[in-house]
ROZA-515656 format. One record per atom (N, C-alpha, C): z, x, y; atom name. Coordinates in steps of 0.05 Angstrom, whole numbers. Layout:
REM residues N
[r [Z X Y] 'CA']
...
//
This chain:
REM residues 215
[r [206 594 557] 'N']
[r [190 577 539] 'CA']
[r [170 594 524] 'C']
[r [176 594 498] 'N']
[r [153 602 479] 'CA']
[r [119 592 482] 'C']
[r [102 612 462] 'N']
[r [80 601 466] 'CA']
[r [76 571 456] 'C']
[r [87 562 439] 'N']
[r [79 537 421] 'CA']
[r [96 514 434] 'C']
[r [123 526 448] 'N']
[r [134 508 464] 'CA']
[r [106 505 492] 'C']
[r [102 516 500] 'N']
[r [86 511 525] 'CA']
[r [60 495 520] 'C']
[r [51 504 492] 'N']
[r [19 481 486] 'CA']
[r [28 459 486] 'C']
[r [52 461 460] 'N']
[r [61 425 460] 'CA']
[r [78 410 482] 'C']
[r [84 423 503] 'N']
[r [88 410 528] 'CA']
[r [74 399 540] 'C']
[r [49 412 543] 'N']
[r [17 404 553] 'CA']
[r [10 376 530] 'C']
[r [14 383 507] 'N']
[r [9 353 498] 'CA']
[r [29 336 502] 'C']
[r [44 343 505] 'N']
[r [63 310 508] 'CA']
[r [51 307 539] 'C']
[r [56 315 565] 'N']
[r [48 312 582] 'CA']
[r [17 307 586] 'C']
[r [-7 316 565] 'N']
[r [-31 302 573] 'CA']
[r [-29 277 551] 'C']
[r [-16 272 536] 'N']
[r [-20 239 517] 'CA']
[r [0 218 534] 'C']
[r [22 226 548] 'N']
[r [32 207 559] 'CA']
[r [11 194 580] 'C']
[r [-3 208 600] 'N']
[r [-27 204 612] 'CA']
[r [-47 195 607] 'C']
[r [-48 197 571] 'N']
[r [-80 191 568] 'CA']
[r [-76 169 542] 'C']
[r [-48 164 535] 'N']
[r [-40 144 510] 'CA']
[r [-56 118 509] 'C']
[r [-49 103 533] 'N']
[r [-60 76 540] 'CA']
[r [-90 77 531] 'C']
[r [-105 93 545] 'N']
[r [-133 94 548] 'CA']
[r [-144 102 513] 'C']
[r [-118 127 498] 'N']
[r [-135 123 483] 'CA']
[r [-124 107 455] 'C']
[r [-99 88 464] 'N']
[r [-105 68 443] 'CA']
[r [-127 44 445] 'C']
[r [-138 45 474] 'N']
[r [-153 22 477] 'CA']
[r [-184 36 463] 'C']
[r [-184 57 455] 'N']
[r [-202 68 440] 'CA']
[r [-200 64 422] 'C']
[r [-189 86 403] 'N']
[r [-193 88 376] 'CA']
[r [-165 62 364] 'C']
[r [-154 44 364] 'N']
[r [-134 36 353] 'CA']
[r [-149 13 342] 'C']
[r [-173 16 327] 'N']
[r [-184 0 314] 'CA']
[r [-208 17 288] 'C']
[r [-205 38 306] 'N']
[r [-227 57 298] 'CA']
[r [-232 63 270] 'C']
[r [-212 61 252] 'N']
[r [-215 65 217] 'CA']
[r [-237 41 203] 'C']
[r [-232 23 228] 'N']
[r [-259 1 215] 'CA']
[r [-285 9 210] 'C']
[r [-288 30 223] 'N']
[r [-319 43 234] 'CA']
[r [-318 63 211] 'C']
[r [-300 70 203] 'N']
[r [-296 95 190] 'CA']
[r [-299 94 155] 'C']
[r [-319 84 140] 'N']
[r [-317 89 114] 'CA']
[r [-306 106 107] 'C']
[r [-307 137 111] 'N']
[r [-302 151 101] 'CA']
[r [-270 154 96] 'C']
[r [-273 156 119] 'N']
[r [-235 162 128] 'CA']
[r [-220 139 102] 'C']
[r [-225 116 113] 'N']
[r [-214 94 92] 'CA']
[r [-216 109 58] 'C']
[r [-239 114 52] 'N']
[r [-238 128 28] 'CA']
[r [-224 146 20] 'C']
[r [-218 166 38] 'N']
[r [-199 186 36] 'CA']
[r [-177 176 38] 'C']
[r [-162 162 54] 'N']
[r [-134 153 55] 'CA']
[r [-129 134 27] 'C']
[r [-144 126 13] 'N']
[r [-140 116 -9] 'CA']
[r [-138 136 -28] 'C']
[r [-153 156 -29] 'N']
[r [-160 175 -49] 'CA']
[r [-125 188 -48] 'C']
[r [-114 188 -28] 'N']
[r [-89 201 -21] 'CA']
[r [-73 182 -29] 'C']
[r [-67 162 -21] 'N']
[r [-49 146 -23] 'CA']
[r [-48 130 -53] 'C']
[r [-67 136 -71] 'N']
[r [-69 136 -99] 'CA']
[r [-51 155 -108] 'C']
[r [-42 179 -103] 'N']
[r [-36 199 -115] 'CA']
[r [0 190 -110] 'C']
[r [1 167 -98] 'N']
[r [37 172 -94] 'CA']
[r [33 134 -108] 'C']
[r [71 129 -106] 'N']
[r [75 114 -121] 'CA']
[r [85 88 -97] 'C']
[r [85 63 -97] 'N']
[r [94 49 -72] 'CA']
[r [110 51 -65] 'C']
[r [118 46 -39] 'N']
[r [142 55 -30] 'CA']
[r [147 85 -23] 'C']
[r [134 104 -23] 'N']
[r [136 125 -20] 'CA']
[r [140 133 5] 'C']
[r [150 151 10] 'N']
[r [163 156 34] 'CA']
[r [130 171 54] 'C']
[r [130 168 82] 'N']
[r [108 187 88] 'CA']
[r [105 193 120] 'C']
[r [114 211 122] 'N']
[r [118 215 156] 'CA']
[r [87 224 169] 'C']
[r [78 209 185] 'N']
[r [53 208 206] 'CA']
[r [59 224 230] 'C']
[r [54 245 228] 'N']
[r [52 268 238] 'CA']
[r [42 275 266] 'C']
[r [40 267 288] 'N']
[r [20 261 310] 'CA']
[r [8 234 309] 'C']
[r [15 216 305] 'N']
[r [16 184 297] 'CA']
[r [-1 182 321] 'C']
[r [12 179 348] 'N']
[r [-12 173 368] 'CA']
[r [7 145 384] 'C']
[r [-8 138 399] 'N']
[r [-4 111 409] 'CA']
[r [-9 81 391] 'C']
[r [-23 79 370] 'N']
[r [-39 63 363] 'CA']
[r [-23 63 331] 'C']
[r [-7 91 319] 'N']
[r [-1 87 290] 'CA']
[r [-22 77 277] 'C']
[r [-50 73 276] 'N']
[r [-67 72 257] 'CA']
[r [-66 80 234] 'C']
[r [-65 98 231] 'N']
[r [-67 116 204] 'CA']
[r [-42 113 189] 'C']
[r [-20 106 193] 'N']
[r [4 101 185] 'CA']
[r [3 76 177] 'C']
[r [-8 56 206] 'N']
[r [-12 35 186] 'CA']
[r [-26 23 167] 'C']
[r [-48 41 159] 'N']
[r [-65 33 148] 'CA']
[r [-47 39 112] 'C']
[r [-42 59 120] 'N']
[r [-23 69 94] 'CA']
[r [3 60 88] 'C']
[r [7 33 102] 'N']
[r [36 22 99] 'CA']
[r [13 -12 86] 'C']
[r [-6 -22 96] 'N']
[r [-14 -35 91] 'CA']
[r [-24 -27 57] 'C']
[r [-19 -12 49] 'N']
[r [-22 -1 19] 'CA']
[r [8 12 0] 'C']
[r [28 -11 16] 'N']
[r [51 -2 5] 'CA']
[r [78 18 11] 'C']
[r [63 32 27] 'N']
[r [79 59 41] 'CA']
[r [101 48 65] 'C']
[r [119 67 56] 'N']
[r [138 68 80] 'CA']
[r [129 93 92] 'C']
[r [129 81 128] 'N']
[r [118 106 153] 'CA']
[r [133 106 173] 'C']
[r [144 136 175] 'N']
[r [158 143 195] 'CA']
[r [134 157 210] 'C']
[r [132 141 232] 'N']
[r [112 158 256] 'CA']
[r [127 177 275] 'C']
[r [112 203 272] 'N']
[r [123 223 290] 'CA']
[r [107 228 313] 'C']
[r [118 233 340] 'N']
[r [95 232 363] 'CA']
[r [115 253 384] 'C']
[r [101 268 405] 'N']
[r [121 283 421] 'CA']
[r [113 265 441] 'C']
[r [97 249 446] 'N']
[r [96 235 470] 'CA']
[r [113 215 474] 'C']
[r [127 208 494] 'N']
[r [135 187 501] 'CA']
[r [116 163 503] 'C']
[r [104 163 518] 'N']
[r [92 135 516] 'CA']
[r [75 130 494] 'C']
[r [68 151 474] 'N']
[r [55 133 450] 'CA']
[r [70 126 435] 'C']
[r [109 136 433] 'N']
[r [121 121 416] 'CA']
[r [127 93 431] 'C']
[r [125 90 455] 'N']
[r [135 68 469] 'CA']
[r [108 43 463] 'C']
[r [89 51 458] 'N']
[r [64 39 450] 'CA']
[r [70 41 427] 'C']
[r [67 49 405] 'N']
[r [62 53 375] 'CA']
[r [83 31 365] 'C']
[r [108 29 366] 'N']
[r [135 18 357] 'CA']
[r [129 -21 363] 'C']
[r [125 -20 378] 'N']
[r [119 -56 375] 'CA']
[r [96 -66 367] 'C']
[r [75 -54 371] 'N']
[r [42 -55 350] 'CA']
[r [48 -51 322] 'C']
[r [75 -29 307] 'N']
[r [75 -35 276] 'CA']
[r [106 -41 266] 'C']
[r [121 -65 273] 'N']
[r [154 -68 275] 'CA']
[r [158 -59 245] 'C']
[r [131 -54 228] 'N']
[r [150 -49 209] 'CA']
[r [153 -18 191] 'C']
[r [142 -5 214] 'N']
[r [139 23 211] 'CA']
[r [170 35 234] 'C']
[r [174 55 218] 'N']
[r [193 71 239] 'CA']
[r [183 95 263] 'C']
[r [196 93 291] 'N']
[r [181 115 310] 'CA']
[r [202 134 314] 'C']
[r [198 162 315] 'N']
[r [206 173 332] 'CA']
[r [191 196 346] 'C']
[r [214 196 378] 'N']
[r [192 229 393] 'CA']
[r [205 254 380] 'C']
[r [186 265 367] 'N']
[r [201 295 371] 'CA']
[r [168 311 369] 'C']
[r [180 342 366] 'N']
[r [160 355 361] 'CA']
[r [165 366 331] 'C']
[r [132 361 325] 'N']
[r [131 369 299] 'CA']
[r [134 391 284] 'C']
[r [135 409 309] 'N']
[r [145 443 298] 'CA']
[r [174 440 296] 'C']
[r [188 422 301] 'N']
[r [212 426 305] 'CA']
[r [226 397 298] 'C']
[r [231 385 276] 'N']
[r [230 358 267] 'CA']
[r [256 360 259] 'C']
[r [275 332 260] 'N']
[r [302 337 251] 'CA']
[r [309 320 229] 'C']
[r [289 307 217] 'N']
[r [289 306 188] 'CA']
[r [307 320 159] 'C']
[r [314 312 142] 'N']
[r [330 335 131] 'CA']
[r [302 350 111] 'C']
[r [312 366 98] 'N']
[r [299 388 72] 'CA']
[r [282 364 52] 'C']
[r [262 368 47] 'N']
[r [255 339 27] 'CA']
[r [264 318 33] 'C']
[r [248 307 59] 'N']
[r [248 281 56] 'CA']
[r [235 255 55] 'C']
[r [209 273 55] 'N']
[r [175 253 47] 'CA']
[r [162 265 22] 'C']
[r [149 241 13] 'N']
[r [134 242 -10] 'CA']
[r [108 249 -1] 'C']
[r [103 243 24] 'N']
[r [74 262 40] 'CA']
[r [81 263 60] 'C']
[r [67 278 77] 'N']
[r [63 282 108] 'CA']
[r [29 276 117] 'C']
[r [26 263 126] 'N']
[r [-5 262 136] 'CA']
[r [-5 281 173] 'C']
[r [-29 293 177] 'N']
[r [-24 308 205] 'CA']
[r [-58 300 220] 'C']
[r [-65 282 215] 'N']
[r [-89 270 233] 'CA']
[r [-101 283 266] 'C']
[r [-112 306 257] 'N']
[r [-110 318 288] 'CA']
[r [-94 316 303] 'C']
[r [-68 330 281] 'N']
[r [-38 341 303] 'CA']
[r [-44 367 308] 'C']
[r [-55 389 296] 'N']
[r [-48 409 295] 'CA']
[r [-66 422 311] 'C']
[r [-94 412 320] 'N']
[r [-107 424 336] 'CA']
[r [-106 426 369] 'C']
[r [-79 416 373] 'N']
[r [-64 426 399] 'CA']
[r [-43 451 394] 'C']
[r [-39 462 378] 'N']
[r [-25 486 371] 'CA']
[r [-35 515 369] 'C']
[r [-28 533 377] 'N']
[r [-43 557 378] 'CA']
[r [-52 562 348] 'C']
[r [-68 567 347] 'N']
[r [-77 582 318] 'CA']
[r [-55 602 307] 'C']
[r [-52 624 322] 'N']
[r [-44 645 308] 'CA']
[r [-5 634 303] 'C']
[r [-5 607 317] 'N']
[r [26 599 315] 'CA']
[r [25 570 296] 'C']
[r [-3 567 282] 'N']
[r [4 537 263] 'CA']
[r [14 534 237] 'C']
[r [25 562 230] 'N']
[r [44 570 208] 'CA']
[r [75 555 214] 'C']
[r [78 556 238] 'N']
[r [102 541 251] 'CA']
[r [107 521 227] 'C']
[r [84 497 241] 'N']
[r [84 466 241] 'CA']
[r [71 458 208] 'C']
[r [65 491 194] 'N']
[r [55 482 170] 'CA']
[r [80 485 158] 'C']
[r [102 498 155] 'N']
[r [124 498 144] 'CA']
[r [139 484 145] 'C']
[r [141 469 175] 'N']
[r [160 452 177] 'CA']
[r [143 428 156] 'C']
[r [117 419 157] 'N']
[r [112 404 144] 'CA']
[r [128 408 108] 'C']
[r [124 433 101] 'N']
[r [137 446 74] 'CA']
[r [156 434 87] 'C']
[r [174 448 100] 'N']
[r [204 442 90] 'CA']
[r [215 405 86] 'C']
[r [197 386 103] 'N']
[r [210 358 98] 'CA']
[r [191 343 76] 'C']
[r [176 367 53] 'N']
[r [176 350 39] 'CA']
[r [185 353 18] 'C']
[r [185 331 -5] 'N']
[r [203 334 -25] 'CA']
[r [184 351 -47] 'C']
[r [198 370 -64] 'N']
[r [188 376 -81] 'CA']
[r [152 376 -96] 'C']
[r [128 393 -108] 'N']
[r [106 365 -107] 'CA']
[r [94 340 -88] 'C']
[r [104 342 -66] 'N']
[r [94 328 -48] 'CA']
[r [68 340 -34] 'C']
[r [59 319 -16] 'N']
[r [33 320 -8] 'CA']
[r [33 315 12] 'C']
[r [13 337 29] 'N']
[r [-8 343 54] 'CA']
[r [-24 338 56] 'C']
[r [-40 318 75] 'N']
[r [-62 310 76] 'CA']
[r [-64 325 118] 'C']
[r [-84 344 121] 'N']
[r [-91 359 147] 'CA']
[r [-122 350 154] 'C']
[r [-124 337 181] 'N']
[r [-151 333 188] 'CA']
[r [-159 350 213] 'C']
[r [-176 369 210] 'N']
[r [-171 380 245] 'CA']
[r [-211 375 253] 'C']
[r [-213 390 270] 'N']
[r [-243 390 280] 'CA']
[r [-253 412 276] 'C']
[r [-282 417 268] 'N']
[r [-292 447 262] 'CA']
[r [-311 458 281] 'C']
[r [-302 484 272] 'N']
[r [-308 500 295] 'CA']
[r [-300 530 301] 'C']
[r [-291 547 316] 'N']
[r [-283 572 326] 'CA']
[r [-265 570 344] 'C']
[r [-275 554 371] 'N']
[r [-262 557 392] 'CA']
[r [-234 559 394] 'C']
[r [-218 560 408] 'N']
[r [-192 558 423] 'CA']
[r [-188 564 449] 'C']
[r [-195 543 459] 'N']
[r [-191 537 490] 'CA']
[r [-168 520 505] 'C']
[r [-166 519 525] 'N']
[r [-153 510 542] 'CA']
[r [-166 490 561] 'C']
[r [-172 462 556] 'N']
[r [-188 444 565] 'CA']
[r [-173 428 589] 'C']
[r [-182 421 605] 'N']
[r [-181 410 630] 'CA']
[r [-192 372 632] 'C']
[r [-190 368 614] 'N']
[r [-189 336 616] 'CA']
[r [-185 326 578] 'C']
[r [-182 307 583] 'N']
[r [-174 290 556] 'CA']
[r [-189 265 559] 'C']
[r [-208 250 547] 'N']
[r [-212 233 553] 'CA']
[r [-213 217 576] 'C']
[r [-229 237 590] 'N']
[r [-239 230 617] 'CA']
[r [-213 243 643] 'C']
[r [-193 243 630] 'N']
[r [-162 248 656] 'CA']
[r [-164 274 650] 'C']
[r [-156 276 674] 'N']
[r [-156 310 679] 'CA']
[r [-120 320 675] 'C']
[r [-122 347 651] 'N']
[r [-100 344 649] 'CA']
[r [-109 369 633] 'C']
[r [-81 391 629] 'N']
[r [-91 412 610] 'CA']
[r [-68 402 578] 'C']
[r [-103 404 562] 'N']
[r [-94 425 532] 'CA']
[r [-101 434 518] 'C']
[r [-96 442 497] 'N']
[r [-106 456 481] 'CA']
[r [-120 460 458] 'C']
[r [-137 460 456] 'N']
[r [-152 453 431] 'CA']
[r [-161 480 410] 'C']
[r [-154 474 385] 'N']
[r [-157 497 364] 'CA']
[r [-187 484 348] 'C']
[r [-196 496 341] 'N']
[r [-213 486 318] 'CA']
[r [-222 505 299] 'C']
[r [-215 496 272] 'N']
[r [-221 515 254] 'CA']
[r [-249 511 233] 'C']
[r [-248 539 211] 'N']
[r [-267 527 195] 'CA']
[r [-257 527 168] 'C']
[r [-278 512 147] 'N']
[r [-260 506 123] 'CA']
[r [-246 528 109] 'C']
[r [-256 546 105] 'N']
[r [-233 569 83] 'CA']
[r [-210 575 110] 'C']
[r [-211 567 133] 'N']
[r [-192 584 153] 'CA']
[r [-176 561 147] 'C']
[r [-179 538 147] 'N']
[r [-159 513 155] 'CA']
[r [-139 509 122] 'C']
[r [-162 521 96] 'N']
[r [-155 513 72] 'CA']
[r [-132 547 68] 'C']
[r [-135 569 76] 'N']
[r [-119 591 72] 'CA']
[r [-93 586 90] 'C']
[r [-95 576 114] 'N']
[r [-70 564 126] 'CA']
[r [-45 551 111] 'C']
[r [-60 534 100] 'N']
[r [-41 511 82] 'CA']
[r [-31 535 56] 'C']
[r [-45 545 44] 'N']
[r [-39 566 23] 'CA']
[r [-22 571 22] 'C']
[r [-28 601 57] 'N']
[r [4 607 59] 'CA']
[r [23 603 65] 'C']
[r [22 577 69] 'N']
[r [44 569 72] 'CA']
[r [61 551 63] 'C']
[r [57 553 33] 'N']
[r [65 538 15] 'CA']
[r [55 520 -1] 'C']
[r [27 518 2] 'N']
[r [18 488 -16] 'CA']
[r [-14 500 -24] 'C']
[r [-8 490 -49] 'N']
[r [-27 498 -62] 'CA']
[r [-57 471 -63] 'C']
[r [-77 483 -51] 'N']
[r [-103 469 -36] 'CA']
[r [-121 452 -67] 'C']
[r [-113 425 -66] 'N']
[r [-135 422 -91] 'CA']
[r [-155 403 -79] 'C']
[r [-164 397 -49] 'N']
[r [-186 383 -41] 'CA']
[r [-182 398 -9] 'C']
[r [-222 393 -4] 'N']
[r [-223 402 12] 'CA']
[r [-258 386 17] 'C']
[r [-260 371 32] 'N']
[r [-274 367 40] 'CA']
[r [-284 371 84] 'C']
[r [-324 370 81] 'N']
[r [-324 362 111] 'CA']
[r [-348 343 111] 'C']
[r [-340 328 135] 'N']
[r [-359 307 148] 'CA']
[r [-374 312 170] 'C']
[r [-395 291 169] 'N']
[r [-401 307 205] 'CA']
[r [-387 274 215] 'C']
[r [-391 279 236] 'N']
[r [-391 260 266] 'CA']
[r [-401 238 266] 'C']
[r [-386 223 260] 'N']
[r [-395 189 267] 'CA']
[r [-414 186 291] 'C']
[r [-423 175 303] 'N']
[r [-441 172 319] 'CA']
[r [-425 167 349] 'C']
[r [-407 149 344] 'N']
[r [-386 146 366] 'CA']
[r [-358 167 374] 'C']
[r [-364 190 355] 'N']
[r [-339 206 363] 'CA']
[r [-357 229 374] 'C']
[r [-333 254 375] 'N']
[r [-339 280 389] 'CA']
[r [-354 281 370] 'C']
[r [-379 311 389] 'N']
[r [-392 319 364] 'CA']
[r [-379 346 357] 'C']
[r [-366 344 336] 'N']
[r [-349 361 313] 'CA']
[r [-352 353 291] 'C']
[r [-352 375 270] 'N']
[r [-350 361 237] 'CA']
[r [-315 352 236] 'C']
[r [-317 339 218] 'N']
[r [-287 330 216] 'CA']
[r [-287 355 178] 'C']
[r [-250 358 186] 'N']
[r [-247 380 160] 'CA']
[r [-235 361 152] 'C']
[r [-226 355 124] 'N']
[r [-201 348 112] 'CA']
[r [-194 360 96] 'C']
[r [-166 361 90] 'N']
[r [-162 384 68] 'CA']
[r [-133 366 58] 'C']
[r [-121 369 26] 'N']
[r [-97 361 15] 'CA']
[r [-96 385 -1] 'C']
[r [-68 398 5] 'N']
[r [-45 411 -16] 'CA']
[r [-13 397 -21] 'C']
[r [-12 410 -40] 'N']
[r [8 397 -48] 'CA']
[r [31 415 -46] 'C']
[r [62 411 -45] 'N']
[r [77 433 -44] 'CA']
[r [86 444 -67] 'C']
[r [84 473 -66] 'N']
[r [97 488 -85] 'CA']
[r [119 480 -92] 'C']
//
């Protein structure tokens, strides 16, 4: 088993564990969230209805997918966990689920008009998130669009609980020119980049967001 095979084993095995608990969290949470809501609009302006858009680390809850289907979008939620697709799929019947991993997606060549990655990628090693940024390149179509949210910061550790359950993974956190040169090279050219701080009720981390678009 590779390195990036071994983190994202650790996440499917700590979200299966910790899915329940944390849809009973955040699976409302965009309410709280002006901002976010603003941004997913600011994004979801830029495509046309109906647009295709795979949710990238979707979660237990598909929030974010559905918030962007509730604006017209068709959402294929992607999750490596088992039980958040087993949770996610009857909370949105009219979104599509599947498990896989997102470094490794069986999607064909262009086949979303975006990809959104909502704190997918900060379970991935840093020096291996070129992986999961390509694959994002390769399923999308032409001109399509990336929308990346991670948490800021330095670290890369190896954490020992998730939401209270003890369980290992991995957490990356970057900072803005590191998270915005990522996407660069690897195909998409960066025309927003914003950061937030911390809602009052989340971690305390700035939130990054960043959209490129593909070459």
């Amino acid at each position: 088993m590779d390195h990036i095979d071994l983190a994202h084993s650790r996440t499917r095995q700590a979200y299966n564990l910790t899915a329940d608990r944390y849809h009973s969290l955040f699976r409302d949470e965009l309410e709280a969230k002006e901002y976010d809501r603003m941004l997913l609009d600011f994004f979801s302006d830029r495509l046309n209805n109906g647009s295709l858009i795979c949710d990238a680390g979707c979660g237990p809850s598909g929030h974010i997918g559905r918030y962007l289907a509730n604006r017209s979008m068709v959402i294929t939620g992607v999750d490596i966990s088992d039980r958040c697709i087993e949770l996610a799929s009857p909370l949105n019947p009219d979104m599509h689920f599947v498990r896989e991993d997102m470094a490794r997606m069986s999607f064909e060549n262009d086949s979303f008009n975006a990809v959104v990655s909502y704190y997918s990628i900060i379970h991935t090693p840093k020096n291996l998130v070129h992986i999961v940024l390509r694959e994002f390149n390769r399923v999308l179509k032409p001109g399509g669009f990336l929308l990346v949210a991670v948490k800021a910061g330095s670290e890369e550790s190896l954490k020992t609980d998730l939401l209270g359950i003890e369980t290992e993974i991995l957490l990356s956190l970057y900072n803005e020119n590191e998270i915005k040169e990522q996407l660069t090279r690897n195909g998409f050219d960066v025309f927003f980049s914003e950061k937030r701080e911390p809602y009052k009720f989340e971690s305390n981390y700035d939130r990054i967001f960043v959209i490129g678009e593909k070459r």
